[in-house]
N, C-alpha and C positions, 0 to 999 in steps of 0.2 A: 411869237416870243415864247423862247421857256416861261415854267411857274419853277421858282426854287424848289430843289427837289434835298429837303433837309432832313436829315438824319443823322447820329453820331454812332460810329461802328471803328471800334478798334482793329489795327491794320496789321498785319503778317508780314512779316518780312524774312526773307533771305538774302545773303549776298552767293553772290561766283564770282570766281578771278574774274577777270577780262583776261584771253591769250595773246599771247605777245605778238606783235605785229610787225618785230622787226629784230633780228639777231644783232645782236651788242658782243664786242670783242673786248671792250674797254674793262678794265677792272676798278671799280668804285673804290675808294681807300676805306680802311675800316670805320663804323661811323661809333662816335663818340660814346661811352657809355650812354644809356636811357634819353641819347636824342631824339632818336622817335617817338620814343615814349612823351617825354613832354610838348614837343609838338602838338602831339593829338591832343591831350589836354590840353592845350594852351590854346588852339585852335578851335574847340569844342569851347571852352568855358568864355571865350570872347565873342563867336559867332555864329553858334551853334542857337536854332529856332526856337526848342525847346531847353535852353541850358536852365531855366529856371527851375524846370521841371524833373531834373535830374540833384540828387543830391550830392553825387561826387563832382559834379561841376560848379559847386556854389561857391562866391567868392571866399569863404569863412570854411570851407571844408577843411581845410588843414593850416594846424597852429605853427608850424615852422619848417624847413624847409627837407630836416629831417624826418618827417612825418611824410611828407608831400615824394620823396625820393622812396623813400619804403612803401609808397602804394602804388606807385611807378613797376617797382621791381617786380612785383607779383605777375606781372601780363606782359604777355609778347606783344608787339603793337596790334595786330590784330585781336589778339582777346581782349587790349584795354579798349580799342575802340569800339567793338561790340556791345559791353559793358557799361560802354559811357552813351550809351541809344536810351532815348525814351523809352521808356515801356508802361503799359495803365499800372497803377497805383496797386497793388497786393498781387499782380501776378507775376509768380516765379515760374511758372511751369514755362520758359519761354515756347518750347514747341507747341506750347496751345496757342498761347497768346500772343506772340512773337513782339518786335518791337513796334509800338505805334509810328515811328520812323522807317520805313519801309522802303527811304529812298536815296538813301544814304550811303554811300563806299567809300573802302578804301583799298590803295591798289601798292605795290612795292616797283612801279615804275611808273612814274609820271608821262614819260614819253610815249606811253602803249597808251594811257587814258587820255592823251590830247588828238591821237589820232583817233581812239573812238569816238570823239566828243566831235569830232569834223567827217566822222562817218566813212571812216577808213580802215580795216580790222584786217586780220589775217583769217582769211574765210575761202571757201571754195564756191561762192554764190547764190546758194541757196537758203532763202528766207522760210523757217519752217514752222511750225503750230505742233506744238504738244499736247496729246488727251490722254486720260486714261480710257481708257477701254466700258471699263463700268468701274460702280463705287465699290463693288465687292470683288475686284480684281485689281490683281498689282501691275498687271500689264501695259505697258503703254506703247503710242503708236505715236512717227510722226509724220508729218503731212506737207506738202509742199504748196506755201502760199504765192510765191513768184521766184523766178529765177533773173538773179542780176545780171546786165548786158555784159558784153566783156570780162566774161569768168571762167573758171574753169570748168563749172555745171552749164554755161552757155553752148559749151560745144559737144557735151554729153544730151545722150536719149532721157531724158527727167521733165518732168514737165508739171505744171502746177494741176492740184489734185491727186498726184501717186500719193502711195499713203509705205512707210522704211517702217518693217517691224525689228530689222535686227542691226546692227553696228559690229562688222566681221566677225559675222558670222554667231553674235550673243546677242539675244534677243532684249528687247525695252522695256526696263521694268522702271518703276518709282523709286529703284535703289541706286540704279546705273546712267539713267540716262543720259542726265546730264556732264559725267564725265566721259561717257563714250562720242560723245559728240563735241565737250570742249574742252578734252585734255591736251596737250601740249603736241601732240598727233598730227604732225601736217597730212598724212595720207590715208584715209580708210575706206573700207568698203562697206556697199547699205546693198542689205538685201527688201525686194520692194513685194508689196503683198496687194491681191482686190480683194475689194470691198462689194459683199453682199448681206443677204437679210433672213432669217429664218421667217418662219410662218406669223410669229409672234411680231416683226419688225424688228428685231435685236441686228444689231449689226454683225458680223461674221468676217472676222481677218483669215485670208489664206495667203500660206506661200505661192507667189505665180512664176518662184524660180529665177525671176529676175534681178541682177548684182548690176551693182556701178559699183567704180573707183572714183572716190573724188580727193582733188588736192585743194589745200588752204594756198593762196596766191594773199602775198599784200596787196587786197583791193581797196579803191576809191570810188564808194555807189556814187553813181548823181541819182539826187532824191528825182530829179523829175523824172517819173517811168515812161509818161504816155501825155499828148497834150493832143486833142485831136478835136474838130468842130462837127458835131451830127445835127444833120438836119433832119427835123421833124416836121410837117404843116408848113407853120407861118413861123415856126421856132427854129433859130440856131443857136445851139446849146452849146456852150463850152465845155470841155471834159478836160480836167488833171489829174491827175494819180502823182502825188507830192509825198516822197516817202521819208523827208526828213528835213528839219528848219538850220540847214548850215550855211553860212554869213558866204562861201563859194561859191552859193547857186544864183545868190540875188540878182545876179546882174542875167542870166540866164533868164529865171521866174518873172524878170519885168521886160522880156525880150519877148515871154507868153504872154503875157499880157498883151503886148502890144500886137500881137498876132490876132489876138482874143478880139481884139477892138479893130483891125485891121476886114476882120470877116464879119464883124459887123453882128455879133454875138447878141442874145436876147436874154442867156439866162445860163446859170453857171450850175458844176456839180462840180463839186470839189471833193475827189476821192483822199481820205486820210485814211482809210482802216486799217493799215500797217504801217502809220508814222509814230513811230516813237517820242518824237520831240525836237527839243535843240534850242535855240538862240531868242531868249525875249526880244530881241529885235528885229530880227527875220523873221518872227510871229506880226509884229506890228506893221514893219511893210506889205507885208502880205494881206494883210486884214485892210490897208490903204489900197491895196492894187484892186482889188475886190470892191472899194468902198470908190472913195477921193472927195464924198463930198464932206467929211467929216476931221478935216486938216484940224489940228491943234489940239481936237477933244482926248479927254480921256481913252485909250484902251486899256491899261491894267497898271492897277497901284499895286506895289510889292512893300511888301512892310517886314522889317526885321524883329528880332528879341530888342526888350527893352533897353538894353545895353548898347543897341548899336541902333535906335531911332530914328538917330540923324542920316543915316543911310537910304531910308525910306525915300521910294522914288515912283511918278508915273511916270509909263509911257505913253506916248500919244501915237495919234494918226500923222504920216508926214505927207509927203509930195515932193519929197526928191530922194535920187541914189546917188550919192558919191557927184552931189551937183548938176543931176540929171533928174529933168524931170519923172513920174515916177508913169506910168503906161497904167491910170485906173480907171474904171469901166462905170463907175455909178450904179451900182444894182443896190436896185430895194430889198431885195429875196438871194440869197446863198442855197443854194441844195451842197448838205455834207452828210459822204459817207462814213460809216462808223463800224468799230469792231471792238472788242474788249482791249486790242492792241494799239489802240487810238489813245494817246495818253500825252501829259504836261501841255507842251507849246501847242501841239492841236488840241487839245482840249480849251485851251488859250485864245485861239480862233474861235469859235462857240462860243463860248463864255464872253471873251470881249467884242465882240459882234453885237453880240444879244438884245443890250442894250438899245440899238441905233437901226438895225436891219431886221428883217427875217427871217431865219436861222432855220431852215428846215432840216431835221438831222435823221436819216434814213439809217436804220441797221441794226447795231447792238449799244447795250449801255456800253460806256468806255468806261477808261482804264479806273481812272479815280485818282489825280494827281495833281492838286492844286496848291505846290509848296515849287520852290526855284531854287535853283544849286548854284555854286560858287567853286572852281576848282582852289584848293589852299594848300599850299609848297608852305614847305621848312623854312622861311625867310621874316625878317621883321616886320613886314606888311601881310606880311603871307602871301605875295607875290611872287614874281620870278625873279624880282631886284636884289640882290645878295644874299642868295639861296642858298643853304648850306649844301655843299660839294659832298659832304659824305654818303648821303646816302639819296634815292631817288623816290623816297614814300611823297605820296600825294593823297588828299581828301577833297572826295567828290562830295561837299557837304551841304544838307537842304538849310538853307540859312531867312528864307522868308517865306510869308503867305501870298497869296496872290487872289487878287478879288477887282472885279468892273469895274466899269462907271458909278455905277449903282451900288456898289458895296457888296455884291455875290459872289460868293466860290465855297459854297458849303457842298463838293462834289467830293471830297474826301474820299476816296477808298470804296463806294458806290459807283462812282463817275455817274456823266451827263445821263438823263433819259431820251432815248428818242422820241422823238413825235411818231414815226414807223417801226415799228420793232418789227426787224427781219435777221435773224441769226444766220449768218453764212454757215453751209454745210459742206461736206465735202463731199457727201454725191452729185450738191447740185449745184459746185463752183463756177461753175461757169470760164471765159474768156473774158481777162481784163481789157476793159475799153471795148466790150462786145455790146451793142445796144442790149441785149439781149440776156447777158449776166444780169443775178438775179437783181441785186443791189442798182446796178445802173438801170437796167431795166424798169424797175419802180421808181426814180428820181425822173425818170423820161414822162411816166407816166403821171407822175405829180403835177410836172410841168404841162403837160398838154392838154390833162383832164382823163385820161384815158384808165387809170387806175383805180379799180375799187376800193374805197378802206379796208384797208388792212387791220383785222381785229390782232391783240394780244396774241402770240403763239402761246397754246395749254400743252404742247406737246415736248417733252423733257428731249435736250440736244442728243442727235447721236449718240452722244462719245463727253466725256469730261472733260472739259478745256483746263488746262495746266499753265500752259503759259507761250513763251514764242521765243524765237535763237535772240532778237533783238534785245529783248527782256534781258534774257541770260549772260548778253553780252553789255550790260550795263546802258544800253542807249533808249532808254525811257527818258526824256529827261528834258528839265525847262531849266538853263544855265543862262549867264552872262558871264562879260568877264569884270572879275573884284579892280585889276589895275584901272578902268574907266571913269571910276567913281574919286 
């Protein structure tokens, strides 16, 4: 079992668009004077996490309605709702301090944010990692974590581990990168470089001359990458690579399972290190499929701002899908891999686990994301139920806490600790679902007995880890939906 790993550390936040994932011919009518505008407020000051904590969102902020319309006018929707973000108490310098809310968007079409929220985006397949180079350089590199099956980087020479210094033909700095990689750009080229080491161990980027073209396709991942049974000794180990919690794989993920139980499994790894999130409720089955003997208990209580109390909900453990029983395995002991890209609904699994099982968490700390989102449309429930037609803004908004059985979720912007700290590297990435990749490899070894303890790494990563295309593309994220309630 974890020990709470408690700390309080104010959070950084950026937003990026999300790109559009589907060409629109429709022409939207023009929308109302400062309808967006009061949405966002009115969204924010009803069920926003931190509204108490914000002064422009207090119910007494403004004496009439003439006041309330003149603070309106000052911000395009996006400046009001940056504006209306948490932030600690005396700091202005946002780009120091950024907002304590770091999980928060808003987007100018709802219908590109529903298909990223079911993990469907306009992407060309490639799942990437961003570092800088070193802290004294503005260089950056990015790196290729896995390539989605049926893509257009599928049937390209790319392969997990190349490391793109340039984006046609202009090279990766901390100023550019993120728009040379998600501007509105269906076709670009990456020039790709290796990776060597001076005398010192400094890492060393060279051009090796090699370009690909890749295209953004409207793609549909399925989270499951890899589901495969290795046997070890007297051990049949389960192995998944689950790269994302959407309500479309469930009946797929409990088909694994039943596979899982089928072969007769002894002990589980459950790779997350590049799930981003998704569905408090596809967390909870999944944490049953894993489990089953823990039907009805607690796995995570969500609690709202004071103002919306009565919303406050657990979820439990169940035992059935859609009227079907659920395909669960009874393990005492979970093996979960981890990466700093491990974040919300997997960290979810961990956390609400913890409590009841053995949680062994092989890798890096993760993300640090223990708040839950809500999409909220322009409508009087802030639904989809008579949505105003004018305009298509939507907020992706963190609207509660999220804490076990036992009352834990102080992972904040830290994220979980591992029990193994092993930072993925990119010279020594390995082959996913390879016994022999470095991360599986040590969770084999866990299980069998065959691994030495692993001491703390004192050695500073390659390279500066920045962030990951997922991230960028808004799919960090632990949501439900508001109309269920």
């Amino acid at each position: 079992m974890k020990t709470p790993f408690k700390q309080l550390i104010l959070l950084f936040v950026s937003f990026i668009s999300l790109n559009s994932c589907q060409d629109y011919d429709d022409k939207l009518p023009e929308s109302t004077e400062l309808d967006v505008q009061k949405f966002i407020w009115r969204g924010l000051n009803e069920l926003y996490l931190w509204q108490a904590n914000v002064p422009d969102l207090s119910d007494k902020r403004f004496q009439n309605n003439l006041e309330y319309y003149n603070f309106l006018e000052q911000y395009t929707p996006e400046d009001l709702f940056q504006n209306l973000l948490y932030r600690p108490p005396g700091s202005d310098d946002a780009t120091q301090y950024g907002a304590v809310d770091r999980n928060s968007w808003i987007v100018s079409d709802y219908l590109t944010l529903e298909q990223e929220l079911s993990g469907t985006s306009k992407n060309n397949g490639v799942v990437f990692g961003f570092s800088r180079l070193s802290s004294t350089s503005d260089q950056v590199i990015a790196y290729v974590k896995y390539i989605i099956p049926n893509s257009d980087a599928s049937t390209k020479n790319i392969k997990r581990g190349e490391i793109i210094y340039a984006v046609n033909n202009i090279p990766l700095t901390l100023d550019n990168y993120v728009n040379l990689f998600f501007s509105s750009n269906e076709n670009y080229s990456v020039s790709l470089a290796d990776l060597t080491y001076d005398t010192n161990n400094n890492p060393i980027i060279t051009p090796n001359g090699k370009t690909l073209d890749l295209t953004k396709t409207t793609l549909a991942e399925n989270p499951i990458l890899i589901k495969k049974v290795i046997t070890n000794g007297t051990h049949k180990i389960g192995y998944l690579m689950y790269n994302g919690f959407y309500s479309s794989s469930e009946s797929e993920l409990n088909d694994v399972f039943g596979y899982f139980k089928s072969e007769g499994i002894t002990d589980l790894v459950l790779d997350l290190r590049y799930n981003g999130g998704g569905l408090v409720p596809t967390a909870a089955r999944l944490a049953s499929m894993i489990t089953g003997q823990f039907t009805g208990k607690i796995f995570s209580e969500l609690a709202y701002n004071a103002k919306k109390s009565f919303l406050n909900r657990k979820y439990t453990f169940v035992s059935t899908l859609n009227g079907k029983s659920l395909n669960s395995i009874n393990l005492s002991t979970v093996y979960v891999l981890t990466t700093r890209s491990t974040a919300s609904a997997s960290e979810l699994i961990v956390n609400g686990l913890d409590p009841y099982i053995n949680v062994v968490q092989i890798g890096d700390y993760t993300y640090g994301k223990n708040v839950a989102s809500v999409t909220l449309y322009d409508s009087p429930t802030f639904t989809k139920t008579n949505i105003n037609p004018n305009h298509r803004y939507a907020m992706q908004l963190i609207v509660a806490n999220s804490v076990n059985a036992v009352g834990f979720g102080d992972y904040s912007y830290v994220g979980l600790k591992p029990d193994y700290q092993l930072t993925e590297r990119i010279k020594t990435m390995g082959v996913l679902g390879d016994p022999n990749e470095p991360l599986l490899s040590t969770a084999i070894g866990k299980i069998t007995g065959t691994t030495k303890l692993i001491l703390p790494e004192k050695t500073t990563p390659d390279f500066i880890y920045l962030n990951n295309s997922k991230t960028l593309q808004g799919q960090n994220s632990m949501y439900f939906d508001l109309s269920n309630y």
